[in-house]
C-alpha positions in Angstrom: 57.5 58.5 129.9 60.0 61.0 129.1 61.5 61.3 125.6 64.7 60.5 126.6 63.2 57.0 128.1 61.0 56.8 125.2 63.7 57.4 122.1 67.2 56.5 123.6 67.0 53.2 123.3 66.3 53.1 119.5 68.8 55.2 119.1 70.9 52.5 120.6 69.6 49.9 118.9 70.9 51.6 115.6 74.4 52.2 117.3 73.7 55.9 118.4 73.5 57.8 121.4 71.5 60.1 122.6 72.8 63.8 123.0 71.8 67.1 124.9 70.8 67.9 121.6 68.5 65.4 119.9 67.2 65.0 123.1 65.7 69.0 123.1 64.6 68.4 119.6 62.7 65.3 120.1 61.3 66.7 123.3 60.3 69.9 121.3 58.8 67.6 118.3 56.5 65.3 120.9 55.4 68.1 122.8 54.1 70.7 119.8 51.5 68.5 119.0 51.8 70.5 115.2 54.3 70.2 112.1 57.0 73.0 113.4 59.6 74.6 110.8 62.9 74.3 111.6 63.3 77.7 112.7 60.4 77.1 115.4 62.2 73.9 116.5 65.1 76.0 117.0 63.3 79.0 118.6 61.6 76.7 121.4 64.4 74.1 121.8 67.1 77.0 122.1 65.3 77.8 125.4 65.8 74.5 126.5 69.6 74.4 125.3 71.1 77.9 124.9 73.7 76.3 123.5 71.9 75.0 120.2 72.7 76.2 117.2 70.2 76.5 113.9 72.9 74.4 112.2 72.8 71.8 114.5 68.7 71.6 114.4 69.2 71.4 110.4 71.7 68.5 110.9 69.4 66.9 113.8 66.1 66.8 112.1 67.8 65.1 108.9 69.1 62.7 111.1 66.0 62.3 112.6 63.9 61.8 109.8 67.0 59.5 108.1 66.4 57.5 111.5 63.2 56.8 111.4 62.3 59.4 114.5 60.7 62.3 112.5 59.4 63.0 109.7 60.1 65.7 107.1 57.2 68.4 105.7 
C-alpha cells in the first residue's frame, strides 16, 4: 500500500487533501523506520520534491502531528 493510498483518505475524512508535499513527508516518515529531525525530513524529502522548502516541512509536520498523522519528538 502506498502512503498516498494509505493517508489520503483520512485526510479527507478531516476535510483535507492530500498535496505533492505531505505526500513526500509522510512517505519520508513511513519509510525511515527512525525519529528524523526536521532538517532530515527535509534533506531526504527534498530529493523527492526539489521544490520543498524547510518552511514548508516545519508547517507540514505541525500539521501532521495536529492531525493525528505524526508525532512530535
Amino acid at each position: 500500500m502506498s502512503c498516498s493510498e494509505e493517508y489520503a483518505p483520512q485526510l479527507r475524512a478531516r476535510g483535507y487533501r492530500m498535496t505533492p508535499q505531505r505526500l513526500a513527508i509522510l512517505h519520508v516518515l513511513h519509510h525511515s523506520g527512525r525519529h528524523l529531525t526536521p532538517a532530515e525530513v527535509y534533506e531526504q524529502a527534498h530529493q523527492e520534491l526539489t521544490s520543498l522548502t524547510e518552511t514548508t516541512v516545519y508547517r507540514t509536520l505541525e500539521f501532521l502531528a495536529d492531525n493525528g498523522l505524526a508525532r512530535p519528538a
